[in-house]
ZAMARGU-4260 file (C-alpha; in steps of 0.2 Angstrom, whole numbers, plus 5000, padded with zeros to 4 digits):
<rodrens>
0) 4958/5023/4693 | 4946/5039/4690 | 4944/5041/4712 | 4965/5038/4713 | 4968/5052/4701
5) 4958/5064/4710 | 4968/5062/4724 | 4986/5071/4727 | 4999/5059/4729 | 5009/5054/4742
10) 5026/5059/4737 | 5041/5049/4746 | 5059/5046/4744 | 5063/5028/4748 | 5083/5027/4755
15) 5092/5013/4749 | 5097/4997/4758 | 5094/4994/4777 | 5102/5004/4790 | 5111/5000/4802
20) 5112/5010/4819 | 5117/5011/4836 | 5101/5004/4846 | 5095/5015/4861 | 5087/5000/4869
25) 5098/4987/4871 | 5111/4999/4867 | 5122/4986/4852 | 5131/4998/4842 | 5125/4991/4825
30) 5110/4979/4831 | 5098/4989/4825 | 5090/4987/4808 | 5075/4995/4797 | 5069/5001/4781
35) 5067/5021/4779 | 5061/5032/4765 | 5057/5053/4768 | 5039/5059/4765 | 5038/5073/4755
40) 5021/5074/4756 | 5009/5062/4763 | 4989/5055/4764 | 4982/5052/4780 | 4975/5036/4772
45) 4992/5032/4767 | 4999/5035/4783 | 4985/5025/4788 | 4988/5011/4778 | 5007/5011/4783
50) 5006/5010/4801 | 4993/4995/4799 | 5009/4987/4792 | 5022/4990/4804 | 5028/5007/4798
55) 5030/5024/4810 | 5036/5040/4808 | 5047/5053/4815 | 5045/5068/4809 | 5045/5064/4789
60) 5056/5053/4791 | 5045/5036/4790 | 5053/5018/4794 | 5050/5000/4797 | 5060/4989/4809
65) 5067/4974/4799 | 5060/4965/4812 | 5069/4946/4812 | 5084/4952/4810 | 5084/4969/4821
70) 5092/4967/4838 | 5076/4974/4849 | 5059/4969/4839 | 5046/4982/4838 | 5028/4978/4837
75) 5015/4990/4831 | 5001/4992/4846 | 4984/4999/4847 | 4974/5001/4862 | 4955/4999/4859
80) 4950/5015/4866 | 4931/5011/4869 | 4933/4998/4879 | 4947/5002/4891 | 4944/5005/4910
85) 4960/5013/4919 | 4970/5004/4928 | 4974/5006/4948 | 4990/5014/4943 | 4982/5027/4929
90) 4970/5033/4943 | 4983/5035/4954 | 4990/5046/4940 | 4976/5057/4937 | 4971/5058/4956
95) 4989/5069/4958 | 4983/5078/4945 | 4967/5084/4954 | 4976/5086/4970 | 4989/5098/4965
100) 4976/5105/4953 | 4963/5109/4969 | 4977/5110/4983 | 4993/5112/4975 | 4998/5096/4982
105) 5016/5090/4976 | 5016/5070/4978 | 5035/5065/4988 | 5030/5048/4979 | 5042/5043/4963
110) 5042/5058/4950 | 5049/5046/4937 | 5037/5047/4920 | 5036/5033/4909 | 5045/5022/4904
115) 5040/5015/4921 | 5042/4997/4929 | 5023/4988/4929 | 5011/4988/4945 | 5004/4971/4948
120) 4986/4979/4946 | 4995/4983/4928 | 4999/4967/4925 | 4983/4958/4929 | 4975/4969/4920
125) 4958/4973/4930 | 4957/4956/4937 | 4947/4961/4953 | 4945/4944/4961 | 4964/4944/4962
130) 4967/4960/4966 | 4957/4958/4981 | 4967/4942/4984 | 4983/4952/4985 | 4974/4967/4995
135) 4970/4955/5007 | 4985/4943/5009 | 4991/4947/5028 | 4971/4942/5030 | 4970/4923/5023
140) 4972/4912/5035 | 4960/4904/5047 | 4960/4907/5064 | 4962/4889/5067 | 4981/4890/5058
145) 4986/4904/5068 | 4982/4895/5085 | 4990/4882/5078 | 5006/4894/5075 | 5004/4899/5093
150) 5004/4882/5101 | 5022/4879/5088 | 5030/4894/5094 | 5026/4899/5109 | 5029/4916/5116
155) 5041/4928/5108 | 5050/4942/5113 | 5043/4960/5115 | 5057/4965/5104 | 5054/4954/5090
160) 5036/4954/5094 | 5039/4975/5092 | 5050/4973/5077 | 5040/4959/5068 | 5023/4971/5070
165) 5030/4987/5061 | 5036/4975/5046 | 5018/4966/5044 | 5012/4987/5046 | 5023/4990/5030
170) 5019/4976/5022 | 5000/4979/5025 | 5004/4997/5017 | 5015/4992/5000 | 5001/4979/4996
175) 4988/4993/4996 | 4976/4987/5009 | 4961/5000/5015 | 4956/4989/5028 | 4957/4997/5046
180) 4967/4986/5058 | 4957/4977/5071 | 4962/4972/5089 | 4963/4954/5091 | 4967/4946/5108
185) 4985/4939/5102 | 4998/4951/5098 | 5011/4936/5092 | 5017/4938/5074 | 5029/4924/5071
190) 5046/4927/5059 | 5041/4932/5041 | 5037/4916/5029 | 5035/4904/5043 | 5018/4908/5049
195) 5001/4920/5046 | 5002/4938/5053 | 4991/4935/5072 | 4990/4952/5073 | 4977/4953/5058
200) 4958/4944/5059 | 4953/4928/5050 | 4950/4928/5031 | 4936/4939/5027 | 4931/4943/5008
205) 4934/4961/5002 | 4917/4964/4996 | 4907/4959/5014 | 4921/4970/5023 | 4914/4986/5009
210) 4896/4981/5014 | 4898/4979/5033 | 4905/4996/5035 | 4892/5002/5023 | 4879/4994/5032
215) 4884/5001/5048 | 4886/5019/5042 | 4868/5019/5034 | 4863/5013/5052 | 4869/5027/5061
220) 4862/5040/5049 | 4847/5031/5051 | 4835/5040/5062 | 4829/5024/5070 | 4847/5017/5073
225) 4842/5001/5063 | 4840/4992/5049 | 4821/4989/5048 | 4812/4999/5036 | 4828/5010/5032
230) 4829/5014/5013 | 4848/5019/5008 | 4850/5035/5002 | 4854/5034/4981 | 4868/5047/4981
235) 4879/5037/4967 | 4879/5042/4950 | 4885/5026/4944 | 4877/5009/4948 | 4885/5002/4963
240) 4902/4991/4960 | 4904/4997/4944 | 4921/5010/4941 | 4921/5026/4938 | 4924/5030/4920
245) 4940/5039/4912 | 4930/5054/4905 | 4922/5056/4924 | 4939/5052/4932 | 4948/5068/4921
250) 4936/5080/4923 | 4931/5077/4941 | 4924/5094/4947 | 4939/5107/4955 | 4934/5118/4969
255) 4930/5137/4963 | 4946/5142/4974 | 4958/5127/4965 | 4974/5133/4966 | 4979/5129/4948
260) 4969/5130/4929 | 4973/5115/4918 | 4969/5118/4898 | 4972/5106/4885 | 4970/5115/4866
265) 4971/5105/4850 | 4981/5114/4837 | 4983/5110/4818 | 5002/5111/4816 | 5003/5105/4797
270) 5000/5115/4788 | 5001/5126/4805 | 4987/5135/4810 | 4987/5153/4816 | 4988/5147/4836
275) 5001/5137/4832 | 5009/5152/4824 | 5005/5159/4840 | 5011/5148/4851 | 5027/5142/4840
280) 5039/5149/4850 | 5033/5144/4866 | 5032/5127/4863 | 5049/5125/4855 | 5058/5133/4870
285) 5047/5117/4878 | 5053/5107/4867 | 5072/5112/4866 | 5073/5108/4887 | 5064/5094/4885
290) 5078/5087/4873 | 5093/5094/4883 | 5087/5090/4900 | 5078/5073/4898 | 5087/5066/4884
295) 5106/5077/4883 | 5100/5079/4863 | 5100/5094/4853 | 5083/5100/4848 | 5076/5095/4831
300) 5061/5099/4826 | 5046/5088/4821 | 5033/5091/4809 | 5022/5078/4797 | 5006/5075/4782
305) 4992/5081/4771 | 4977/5090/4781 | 4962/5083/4774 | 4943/5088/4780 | 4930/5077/4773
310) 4911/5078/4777 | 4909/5063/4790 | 4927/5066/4798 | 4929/5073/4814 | 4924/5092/4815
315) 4945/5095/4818 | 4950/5086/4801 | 4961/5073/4800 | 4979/5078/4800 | 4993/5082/4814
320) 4989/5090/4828 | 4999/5096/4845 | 4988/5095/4858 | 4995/5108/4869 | 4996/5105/4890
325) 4991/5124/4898 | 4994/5126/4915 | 4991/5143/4923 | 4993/5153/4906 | 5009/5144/4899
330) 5013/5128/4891 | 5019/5115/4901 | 5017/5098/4888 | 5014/5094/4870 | 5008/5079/4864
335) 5012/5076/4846 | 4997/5067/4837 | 4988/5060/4820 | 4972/5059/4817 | 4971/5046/4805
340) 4952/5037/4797 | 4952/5025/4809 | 4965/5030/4825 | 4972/5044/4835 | 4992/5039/4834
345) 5002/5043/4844 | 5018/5052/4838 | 5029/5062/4854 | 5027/5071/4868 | 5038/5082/4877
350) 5036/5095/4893 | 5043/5105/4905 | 5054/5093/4916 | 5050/5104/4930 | 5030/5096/4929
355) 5039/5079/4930 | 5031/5076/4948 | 5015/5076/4939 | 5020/5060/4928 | 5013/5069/4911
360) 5017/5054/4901 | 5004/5043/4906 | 4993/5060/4908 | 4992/5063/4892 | 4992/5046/4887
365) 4977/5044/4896 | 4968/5062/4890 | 4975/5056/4872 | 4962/5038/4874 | 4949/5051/4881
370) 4952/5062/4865 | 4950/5047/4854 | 4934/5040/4861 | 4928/5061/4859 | 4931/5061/4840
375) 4923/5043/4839 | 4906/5051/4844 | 4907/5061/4828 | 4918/5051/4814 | 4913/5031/4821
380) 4925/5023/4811 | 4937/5032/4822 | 4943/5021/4838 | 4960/5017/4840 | 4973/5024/4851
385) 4991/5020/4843 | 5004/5020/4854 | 5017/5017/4843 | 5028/5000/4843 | 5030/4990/4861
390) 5046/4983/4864 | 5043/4965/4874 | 5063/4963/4877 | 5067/4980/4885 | 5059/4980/4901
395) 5056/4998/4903 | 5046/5000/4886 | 5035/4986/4890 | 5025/4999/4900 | 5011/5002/4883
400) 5005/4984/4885 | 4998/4991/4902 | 4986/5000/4892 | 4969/4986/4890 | 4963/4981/4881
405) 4978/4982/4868 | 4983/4972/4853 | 4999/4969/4843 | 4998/4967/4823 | 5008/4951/4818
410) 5023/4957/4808 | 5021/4942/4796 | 5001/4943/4792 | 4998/4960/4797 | 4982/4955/4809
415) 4977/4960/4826 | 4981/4949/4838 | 4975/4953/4856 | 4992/4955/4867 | 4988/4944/4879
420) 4989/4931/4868 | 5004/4938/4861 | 5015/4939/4880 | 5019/4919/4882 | 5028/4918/4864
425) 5037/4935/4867 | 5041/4927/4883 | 5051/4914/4873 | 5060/4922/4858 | 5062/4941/4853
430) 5054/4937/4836 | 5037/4930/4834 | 5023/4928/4821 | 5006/4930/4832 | 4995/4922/4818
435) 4994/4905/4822 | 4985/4900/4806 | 5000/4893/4797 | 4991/4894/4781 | 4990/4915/4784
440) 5000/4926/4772 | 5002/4944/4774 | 4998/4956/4760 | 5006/4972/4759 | 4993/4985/4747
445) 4992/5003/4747 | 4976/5009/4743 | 4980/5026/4736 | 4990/5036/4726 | 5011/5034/4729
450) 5022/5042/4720 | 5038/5034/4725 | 5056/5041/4721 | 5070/5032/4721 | 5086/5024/4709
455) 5079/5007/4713 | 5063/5001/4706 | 5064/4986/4715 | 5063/4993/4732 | 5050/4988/4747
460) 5039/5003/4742 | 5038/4995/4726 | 5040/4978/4727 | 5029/4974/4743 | 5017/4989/4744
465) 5009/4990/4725 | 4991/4994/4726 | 4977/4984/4719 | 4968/4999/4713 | 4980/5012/4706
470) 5001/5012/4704 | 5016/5017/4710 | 5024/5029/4700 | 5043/5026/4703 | 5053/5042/4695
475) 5073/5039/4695 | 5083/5053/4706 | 5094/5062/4696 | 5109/5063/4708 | 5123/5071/4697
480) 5112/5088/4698 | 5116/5097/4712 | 5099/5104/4719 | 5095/5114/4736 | 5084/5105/4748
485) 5069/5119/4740 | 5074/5116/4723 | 5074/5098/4723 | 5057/5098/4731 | 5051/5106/4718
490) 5058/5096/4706 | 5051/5082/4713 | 5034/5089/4715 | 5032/5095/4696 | 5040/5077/4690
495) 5029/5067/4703 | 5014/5075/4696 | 5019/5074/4676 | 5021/5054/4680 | 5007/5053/4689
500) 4994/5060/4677
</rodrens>
């Protein structure tokens, strides 16, 4: 009781009843349904606490899906930030980065940010042995099957032998295949799905193709021209097969004449520091076409909780933070954040759409799982990347399930269930509990200091998220008196603290 009074309370104002809006996923006017309260002030471990049960904020306004009866379930997901190795398609991400970095390359590819559609690299989730498979799929049949073919088909035309050609070509090239073509002695590709491509060799394994061309580079930098007695040079940092890391993959060195200077800054914005101050307006005007131009909204500003600085924290403090995107002198991005006891979450992000080539959502996501693992080295309790809730049944938001390895906390028991266990069941109905102990029971606790303000004292702050160590303190809102937004904060604070002594 002693350690709870010391602390400040969490002060929150719990709305009454369940809303009922218009969903922007699936887009049902009134399918939509969660529980909402307003906080006044908040802990980082309270915040902590909430969103390991399936609350989130935005701005102050803090929520929880109702989620079996919501129209478009949202499940709380965390990335495991130590473990996770970049997929094919983040390092295609940060590799346009570099190059318009070092050359002021513009990629003509898709400029689309995320949401974005999965890559099958995404959703095998670093699976090698079948990404080679698919790498090498115009390579796996045998010789014998494609003589075979011959003999069956006979000789074709040049013209479908020309047209037929160009389409294996492109489907070489979308598969993603590094492999040089070789010259075979038959040129006859047969219709597409009723035989192997004859333009390509037999089957060969990725890994002896890397090690025959390896083998025969060494032998032509070797002064003797052969193998014998010739040592390979050990210019790799890394031990051979194994991937570069994020950290290495971010900050891979820019020529001294790069034609553009990327900064990221870490700004306290609550209570805000003096280079937010600074930077306020700047980022706003950000912000303000990021809302007009990406989403047709009117700006609102965010803001969020208590800054707290304790000894074996991270050298920042825990808090909210932007993380500000500097390219060339002005802000291009903002990544909204939390840096909570045992996470980094994950709150917004908006930038310039004129940088949208650049696909700064994942971007930062990734520098966002880099930052994580940075703060880890310092506070080690500190881990987790939230990314907020995954939404299995819209399509375009499944895209956070790409981030592995990643988890989704059960809305029934609150536990940690890898996602990968959790895709077949979400597969088959909206709503799932991921626990499969049918003895399990969730248990909602708040271990800290709430004072919660409402008319109601049996609402879910009170009802489901009492603490074992110290009380809620529920004070009735007088809502005959007719207060200004500063008047009744004040009001609340001086009652909040009276109740809670």
């Amino acid at each position: 009781m002693a350690s709870c009074a010391a602390l400040s309370p969490s002060l929150v104002e719990y709305f009454e009843g369940e809303d009922f809006y218009r969903c922007g996923y699936c887009k049902n006017e009134s399918g939509s349904r969660s529980h909402g309260m307003w906080a006044h002030s908040m802990t980082v471990q309270d915040y902590q606490d909430l969103i390991d049960r399936g609350w989130r904020r935005s701005g102050r306004y803090v929520y929880k899906p109702v989620m079996n009866q919501t129209c478009c379930p949202q499940y709380t997901i965390r990335c495991r930030s130590l473990q996770f190795q970049p997929s094919k398609s983040h390092k295609k991400v940060l590799k346009k980065m570099l190059k318009f970095l070092a050359k002021g390359e513009i990629s003509k590819g898709n400029c689309e940010d995320e949401p974005m559609e999965p890559s099958m690299e995404d959703a095998v989730a670093g699976d090698m042995a079948l990404i080679n498979k698919l790498d090498l799929q115009c390579d796996l049949n045998l010789q014998e099957s494609l003589e075979r073919e011959v003999k069956k088909k006979g000789k074709s035309t040049k013209k479908e032998e020309s047209n037929e050609f160009i389409q294996s070509q492109d489907k070489n090239e979308e598969l993603g295949s590094g492999e040089p073509s070789h010259a075979v002695d038959v040129h006859t590709a047969p219709k597409p799905g009723k035989g192997a491509d004859l333009s390509k060799p037999p089957c060969r394994k990725a890994k002896e193709i890397r090690k025959e061309r390896k083998r025969l580079k060494l032998m032509q930098q070797s002064p003797a021209g052969g193998p014998e007695g010739f040592q390979a040079p050990r210019e790799p940092k890394t031990k051979p097969n194994q991937p570069k890391s994020l950290e290495e993959l971010i900050f891979e060195s820019l020529p001294e004449d790069a034609s553009h200077k990327l900064e990221v800054r870490v700004v306290r914005s609550s209570p805000p520091s003096s280079q937010f101050k600074a930077t306020m307006l700047e980022s706003y005007q950000v912000y303000k076409r990021y809302q007009m131009v990406i989403h047709n909204h009117s700006p609102d500003e965010p803001t969020v909780s208590q800054p707290e600085n304790p000894p074996n924290g991270p050298d920042c403090g825990y808090g909210s933070f932007h993380q500000q995107y500097w390219l060339d002198g002005k802000i291009i991005a903002v990544g909204v954040i939390d840096i909570l006891p045992y996470c980094v979450s994950s709150v917004y992000l908006y930038y310039d759409p004129d940088y949208s080539f650049l696909s700064l959502g994942v971007y930062s996501a990734l520098r966002e799982i880099a930052f994580t693992r940075q703060l880890h080295e310092k506070a080690s309790q500190l881990s987790y990347y939230y990314m907020g809730f995954y939404i299995h049944s819209c399509p375009k938001m499944r895209y956070k399930g790409h981030y592995r390895p990643s988890d989704l906390l059960c809305p029934e028991t609150y536990v940690w269930v890898p996602i990968e266990q959790c895709l077949p069941s979400l597969e088959n109905s909206k709503y799932c509990r991921f626990n499969q102990d049918p003895e399990a029971v969730g248990f909602d606790s708040w271990v800290g200091s709430v004072v919660h303000l409402s008319d109601n004292p049996h609402s879910p702050v009170t009802s489901h998220s009492r603490p074992s160590t110290c009380s809620v303190v529920t004070i009735a809102v007088p809502a005959t008196v007719q207060l200004s937004h500063g008047e009744r904060l004040s009001w609340l604070r001086h009652n909040a603290v009276a109740a809670h002594k």
